[in-house]
N, CA, C and O atoms as CSV, one atom per row, in Angstrom:
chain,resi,resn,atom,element,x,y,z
A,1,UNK,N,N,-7.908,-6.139,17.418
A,1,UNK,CA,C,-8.072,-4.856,18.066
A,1,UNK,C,C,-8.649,-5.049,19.459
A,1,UNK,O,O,-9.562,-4.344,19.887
A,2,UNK,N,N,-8.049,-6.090,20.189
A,2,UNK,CA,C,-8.411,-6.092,21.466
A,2,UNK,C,C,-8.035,-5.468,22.717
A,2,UNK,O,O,-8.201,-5.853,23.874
A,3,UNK,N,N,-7.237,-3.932,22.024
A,3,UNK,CA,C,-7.087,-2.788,22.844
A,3,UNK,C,C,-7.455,-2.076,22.373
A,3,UNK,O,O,-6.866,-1.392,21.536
A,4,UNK,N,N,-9.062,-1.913,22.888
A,4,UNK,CA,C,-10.010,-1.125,22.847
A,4,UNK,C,C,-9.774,0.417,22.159
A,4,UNK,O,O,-10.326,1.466,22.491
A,5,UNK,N,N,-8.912,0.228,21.241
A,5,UNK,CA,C,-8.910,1.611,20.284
A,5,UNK,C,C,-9.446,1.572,19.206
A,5,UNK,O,O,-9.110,0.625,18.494
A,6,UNK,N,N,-10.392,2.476,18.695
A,6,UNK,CA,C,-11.581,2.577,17.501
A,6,UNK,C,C,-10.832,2.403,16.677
A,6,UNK,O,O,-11.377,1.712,15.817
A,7,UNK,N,N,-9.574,2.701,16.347
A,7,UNK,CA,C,-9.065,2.947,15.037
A,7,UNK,C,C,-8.132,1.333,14.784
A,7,UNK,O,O,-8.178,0.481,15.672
A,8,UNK,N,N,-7.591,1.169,13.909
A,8,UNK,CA,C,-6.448,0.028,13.604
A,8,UNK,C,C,-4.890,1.136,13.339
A,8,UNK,O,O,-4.734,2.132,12.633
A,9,UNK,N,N,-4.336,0.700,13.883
A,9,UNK,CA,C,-2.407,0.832,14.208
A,9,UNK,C,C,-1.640,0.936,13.000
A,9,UNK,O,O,-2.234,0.541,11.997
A,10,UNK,N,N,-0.528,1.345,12.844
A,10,UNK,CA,C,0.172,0.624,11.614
A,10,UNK,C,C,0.520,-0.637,11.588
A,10,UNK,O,O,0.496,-1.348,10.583
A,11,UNK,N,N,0.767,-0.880,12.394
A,11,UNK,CA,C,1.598,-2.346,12.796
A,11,UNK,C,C,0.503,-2.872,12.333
A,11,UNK,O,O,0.607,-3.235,11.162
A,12,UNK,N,N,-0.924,-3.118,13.021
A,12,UNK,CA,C,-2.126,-4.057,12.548
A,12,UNK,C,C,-2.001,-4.368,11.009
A,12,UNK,O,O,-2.388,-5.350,10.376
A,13,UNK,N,N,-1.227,-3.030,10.533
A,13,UNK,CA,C,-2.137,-3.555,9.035
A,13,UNK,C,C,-0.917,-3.995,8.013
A,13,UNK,O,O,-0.970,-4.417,6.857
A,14,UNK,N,N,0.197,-3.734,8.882
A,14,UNK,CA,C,1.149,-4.219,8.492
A,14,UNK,C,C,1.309,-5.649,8.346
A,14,UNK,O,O,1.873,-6.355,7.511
A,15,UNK,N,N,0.411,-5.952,9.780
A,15,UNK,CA,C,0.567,-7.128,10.295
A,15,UNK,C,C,-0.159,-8.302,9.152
A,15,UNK,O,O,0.157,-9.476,8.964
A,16,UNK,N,N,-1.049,-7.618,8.616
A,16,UNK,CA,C,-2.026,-8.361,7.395
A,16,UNK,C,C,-1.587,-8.136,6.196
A,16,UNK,O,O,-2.108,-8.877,5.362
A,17,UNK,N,N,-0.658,-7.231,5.697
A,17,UNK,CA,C,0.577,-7.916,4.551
A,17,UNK,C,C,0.718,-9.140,4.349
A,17,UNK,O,O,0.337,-10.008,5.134
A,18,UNK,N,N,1.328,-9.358,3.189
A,18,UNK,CA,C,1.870,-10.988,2.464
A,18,UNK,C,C,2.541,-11.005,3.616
A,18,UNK,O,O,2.474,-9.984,4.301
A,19,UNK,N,N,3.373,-12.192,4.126
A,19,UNK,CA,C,4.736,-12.355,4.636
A,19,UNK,C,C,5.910,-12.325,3.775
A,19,UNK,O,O,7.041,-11.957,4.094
A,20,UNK,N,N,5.526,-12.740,2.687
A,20,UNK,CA,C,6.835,-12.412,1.653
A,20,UNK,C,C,6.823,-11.737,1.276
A,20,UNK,O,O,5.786,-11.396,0.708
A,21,UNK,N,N,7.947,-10.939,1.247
A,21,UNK,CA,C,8.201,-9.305,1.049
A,21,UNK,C,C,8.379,-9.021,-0.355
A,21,UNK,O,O,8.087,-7.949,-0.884
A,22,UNK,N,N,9.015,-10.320,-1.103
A,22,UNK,CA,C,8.888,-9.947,-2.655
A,22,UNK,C,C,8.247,-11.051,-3.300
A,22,UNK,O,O,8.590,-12.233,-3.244
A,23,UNK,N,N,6.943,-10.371,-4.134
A,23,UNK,CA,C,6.728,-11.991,-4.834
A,23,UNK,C,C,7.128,-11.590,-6.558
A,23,UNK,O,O,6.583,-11.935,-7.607
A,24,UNK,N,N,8.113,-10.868,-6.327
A,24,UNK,CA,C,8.721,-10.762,-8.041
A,24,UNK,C,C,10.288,-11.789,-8.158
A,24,UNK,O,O,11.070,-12.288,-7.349
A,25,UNK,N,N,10.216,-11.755,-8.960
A,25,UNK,CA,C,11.799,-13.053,-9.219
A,25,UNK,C,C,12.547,-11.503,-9.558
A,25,UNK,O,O,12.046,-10.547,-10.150
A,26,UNK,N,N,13.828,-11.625,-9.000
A,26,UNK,CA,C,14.896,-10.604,-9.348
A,26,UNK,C,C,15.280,-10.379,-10.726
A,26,UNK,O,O,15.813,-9.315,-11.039
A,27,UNK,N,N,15.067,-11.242,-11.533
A,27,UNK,CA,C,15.364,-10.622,-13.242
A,27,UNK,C,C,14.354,-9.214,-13.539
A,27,UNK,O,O,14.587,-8.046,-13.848
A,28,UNK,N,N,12.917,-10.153,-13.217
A,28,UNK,CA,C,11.817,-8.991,-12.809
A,28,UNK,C,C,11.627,-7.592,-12.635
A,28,UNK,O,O,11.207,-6.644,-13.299
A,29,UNK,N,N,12.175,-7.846,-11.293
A,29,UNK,CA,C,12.254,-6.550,-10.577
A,29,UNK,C,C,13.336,-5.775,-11.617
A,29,UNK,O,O,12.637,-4.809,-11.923
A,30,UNK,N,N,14.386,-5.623,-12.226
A,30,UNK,CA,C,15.293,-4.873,-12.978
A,30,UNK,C,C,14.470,-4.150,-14.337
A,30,UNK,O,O,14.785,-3.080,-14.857
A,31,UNK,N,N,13.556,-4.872,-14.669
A,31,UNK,CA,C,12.546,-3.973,-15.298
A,31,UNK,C,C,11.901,-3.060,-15.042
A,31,UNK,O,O,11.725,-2.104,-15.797
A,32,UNK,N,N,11.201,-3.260,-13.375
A,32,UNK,CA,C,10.053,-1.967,-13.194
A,32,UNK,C,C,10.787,-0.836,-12.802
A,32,UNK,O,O,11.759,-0.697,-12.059
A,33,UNK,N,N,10.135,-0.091,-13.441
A,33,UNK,CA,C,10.367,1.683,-13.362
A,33,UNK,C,C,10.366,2.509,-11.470
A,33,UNK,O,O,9.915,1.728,-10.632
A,34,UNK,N,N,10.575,3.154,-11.209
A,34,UNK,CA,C,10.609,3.748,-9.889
A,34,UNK,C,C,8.879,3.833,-9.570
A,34,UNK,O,O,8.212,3.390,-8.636
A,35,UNK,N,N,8.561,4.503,-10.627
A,35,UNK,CA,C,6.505,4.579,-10.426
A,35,UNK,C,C,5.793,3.919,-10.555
A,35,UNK,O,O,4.622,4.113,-10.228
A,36,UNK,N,N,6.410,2.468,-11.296
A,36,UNK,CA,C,5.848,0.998,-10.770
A,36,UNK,C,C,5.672,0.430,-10.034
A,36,UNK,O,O,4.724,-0.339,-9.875
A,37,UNK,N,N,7.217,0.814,-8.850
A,37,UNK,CA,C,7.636,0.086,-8.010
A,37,UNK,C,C,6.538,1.015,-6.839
A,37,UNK,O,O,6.093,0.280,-5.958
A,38,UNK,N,N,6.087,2.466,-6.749
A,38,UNK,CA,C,5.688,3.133,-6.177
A,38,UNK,C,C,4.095,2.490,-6.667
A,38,UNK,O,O,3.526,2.452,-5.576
A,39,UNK,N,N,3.424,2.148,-7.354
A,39,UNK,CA,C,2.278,1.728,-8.243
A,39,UNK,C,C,1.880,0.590,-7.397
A,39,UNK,O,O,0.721,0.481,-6.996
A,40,UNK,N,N,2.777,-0.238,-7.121
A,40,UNK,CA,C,2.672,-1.705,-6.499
A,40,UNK,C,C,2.450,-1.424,-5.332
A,40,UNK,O,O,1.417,-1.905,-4.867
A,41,UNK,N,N,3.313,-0.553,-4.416
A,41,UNK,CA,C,3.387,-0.590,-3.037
A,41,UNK,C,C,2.273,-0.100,-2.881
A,41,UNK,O,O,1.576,-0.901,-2.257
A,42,UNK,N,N,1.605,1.043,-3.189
A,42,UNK,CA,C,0.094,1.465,-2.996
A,42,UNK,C,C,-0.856,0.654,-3.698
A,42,UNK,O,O,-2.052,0.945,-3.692
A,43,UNK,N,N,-0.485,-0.162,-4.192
A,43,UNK,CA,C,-1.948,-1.230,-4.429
A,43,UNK,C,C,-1.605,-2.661,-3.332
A,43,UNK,O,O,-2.519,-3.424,-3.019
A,44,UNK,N,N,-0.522,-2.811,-2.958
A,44,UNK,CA,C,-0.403,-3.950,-2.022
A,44,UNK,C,C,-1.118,-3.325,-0.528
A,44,UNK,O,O,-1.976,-3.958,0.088
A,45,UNK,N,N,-0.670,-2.173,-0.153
A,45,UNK,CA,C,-0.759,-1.130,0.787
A,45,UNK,C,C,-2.427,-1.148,0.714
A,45,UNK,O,O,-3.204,-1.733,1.469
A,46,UNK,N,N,-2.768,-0.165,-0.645
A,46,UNK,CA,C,-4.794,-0.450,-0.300
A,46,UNK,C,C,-5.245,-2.008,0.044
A,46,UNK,O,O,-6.030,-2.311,0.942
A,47,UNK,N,N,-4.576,-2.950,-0.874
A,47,UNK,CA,C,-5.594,-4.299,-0.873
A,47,UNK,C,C,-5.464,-4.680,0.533
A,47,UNK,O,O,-6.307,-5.433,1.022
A,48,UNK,N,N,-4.218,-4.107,1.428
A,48,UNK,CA,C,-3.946,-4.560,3.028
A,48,UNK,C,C,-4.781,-3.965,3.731
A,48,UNK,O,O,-5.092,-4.437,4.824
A,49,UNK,N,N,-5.287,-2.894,3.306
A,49,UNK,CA,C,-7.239,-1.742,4.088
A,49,UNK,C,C,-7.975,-2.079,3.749
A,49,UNK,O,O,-9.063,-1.655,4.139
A,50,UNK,N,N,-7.875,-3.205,2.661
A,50,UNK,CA,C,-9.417,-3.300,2.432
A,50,UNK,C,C,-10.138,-2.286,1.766
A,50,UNK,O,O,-11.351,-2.106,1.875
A,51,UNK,N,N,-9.258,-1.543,0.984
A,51,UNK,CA,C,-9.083,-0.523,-0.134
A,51,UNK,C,C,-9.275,1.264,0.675
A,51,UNK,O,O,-9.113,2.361,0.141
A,52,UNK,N,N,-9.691,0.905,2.182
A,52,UNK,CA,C,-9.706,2.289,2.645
A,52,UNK,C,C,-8.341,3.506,2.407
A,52,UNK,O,O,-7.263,3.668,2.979
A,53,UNK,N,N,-8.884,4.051,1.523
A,53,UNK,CA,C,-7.477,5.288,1.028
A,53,UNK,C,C,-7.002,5.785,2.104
A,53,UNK,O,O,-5.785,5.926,2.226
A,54,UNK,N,N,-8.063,6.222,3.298
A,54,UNK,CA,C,-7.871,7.105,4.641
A,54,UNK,C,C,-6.321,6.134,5.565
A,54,UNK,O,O,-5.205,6.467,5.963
A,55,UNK,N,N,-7.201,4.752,5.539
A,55,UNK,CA,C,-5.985,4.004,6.416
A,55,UNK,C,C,-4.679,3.540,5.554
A,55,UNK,O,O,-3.658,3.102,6.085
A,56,UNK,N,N,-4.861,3.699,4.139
A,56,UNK,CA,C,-3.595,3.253,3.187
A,56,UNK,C,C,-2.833,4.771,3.395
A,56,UNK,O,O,-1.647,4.822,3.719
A,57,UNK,N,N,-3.443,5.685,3.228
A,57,UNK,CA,C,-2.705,6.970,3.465
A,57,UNK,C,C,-2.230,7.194,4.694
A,57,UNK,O,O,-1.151,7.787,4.696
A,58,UNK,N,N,-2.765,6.861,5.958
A,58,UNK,CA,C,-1.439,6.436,7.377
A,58,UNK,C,C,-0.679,5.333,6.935
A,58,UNK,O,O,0.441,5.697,6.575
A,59,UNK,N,N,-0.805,4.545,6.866
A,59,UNK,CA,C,-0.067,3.413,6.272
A,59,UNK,C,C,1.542,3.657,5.478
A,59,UNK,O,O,2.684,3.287,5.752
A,60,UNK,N,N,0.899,4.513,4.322
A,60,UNK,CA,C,1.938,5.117,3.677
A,60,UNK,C,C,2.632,6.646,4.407
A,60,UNK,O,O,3.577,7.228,3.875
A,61,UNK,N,N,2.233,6.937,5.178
A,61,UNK,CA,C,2.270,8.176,5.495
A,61,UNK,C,C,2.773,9.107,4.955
A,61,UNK,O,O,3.820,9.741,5.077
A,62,UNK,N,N,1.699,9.139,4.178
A,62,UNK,CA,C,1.254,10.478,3.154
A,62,UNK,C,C,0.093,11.240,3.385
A,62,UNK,O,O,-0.742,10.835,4.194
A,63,UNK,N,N,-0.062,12.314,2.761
A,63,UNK,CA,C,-1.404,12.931,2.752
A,63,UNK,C,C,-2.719,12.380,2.073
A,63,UNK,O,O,-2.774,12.052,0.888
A,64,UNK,N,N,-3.797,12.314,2.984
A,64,UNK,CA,C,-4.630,11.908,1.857
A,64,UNK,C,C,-4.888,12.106,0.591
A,64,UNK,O,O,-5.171,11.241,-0.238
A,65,UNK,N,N,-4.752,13.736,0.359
A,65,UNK,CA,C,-4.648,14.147,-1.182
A,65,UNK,C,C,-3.217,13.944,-1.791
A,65,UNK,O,O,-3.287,14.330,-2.957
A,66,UNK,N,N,-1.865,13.475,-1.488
A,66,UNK,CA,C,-1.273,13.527,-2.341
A,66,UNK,C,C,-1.377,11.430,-2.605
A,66,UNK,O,O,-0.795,11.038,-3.616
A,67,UNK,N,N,-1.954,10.511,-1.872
A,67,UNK,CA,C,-2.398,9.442,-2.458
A,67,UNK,C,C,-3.603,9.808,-3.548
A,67,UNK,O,O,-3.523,9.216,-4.624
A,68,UNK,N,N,-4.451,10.513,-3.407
A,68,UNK,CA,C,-5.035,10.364,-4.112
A,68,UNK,C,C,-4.821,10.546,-5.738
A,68,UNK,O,O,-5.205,9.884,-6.702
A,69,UNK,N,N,-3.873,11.993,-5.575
A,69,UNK,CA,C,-2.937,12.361,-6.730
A,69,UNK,C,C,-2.364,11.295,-7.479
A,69,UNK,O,O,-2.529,11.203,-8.695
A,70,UNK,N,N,-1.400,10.120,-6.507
A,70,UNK,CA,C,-0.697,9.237,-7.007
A,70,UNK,C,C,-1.590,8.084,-7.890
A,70,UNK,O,O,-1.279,7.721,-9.025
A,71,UNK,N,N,-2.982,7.496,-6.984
A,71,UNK,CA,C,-3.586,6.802,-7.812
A,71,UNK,C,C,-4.396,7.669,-9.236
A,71,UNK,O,O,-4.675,7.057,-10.267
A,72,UNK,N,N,-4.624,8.832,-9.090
A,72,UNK,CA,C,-4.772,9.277,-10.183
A,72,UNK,C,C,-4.015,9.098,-11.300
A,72,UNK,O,O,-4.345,8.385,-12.248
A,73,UNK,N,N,-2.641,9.957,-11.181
A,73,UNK,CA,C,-1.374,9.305,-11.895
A,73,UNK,C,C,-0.985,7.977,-12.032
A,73,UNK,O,O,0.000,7.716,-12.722
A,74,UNK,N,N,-1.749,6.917,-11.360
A,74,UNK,CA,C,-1.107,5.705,-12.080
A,74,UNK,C,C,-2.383,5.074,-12.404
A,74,UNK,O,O,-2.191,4.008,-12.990
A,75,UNK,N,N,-3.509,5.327,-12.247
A,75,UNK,CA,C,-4.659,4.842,-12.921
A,75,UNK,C,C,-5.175,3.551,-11.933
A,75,UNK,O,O,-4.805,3.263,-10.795
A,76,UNK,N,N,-6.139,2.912,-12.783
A,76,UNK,CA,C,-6.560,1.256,-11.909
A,76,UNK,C,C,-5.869,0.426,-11.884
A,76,UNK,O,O,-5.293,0.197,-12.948
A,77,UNK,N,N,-5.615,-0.274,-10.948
A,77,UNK,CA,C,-4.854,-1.462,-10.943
A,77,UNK,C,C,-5.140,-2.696,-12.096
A,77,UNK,O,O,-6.257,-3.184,-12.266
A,78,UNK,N,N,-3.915,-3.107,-12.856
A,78,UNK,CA,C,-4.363,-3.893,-13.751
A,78,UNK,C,C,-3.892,-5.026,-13.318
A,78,UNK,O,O,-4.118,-6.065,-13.937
């Protein structure tokens, strides 16, 4: 953040993602459900904030309350 803006970007936090975009083997992936696949991306998405919901919710660009809804509906990460 060495342009002096208080906040972090999308890109920044994009930028601190895995680099590999899938770490499931393709047999895998034909199992998970649509709200799994939605389950994962918001727990890869928080663990990339550093669990801040505020910056996972720009991130995702969603509302803060309807992330919050979603982790409600899918519970703790197991």
């Amino acid at each position: 953040m060495s342009n002096g803006k208080d906040r972090i970007g999308r890109e920044e936090v994009l930028a601190l993602l895995p680099k590999t975009r899938n770490t499931l083997r393709p047999e895998d992936q034909t199992q998970l459900s649509l709200d799994e696949i939605e389950r994962l991306h918001i727990q890869r998405v928080l663990d990339a904030s550093g669990g801040n919901k505020t910056q996972a919710a720009k991130t995702l660009d969603v509302d803060y309350k309807t992330l919050l809804a979603k982790l409600k509906k899918y519970g703790p990460a197991t």
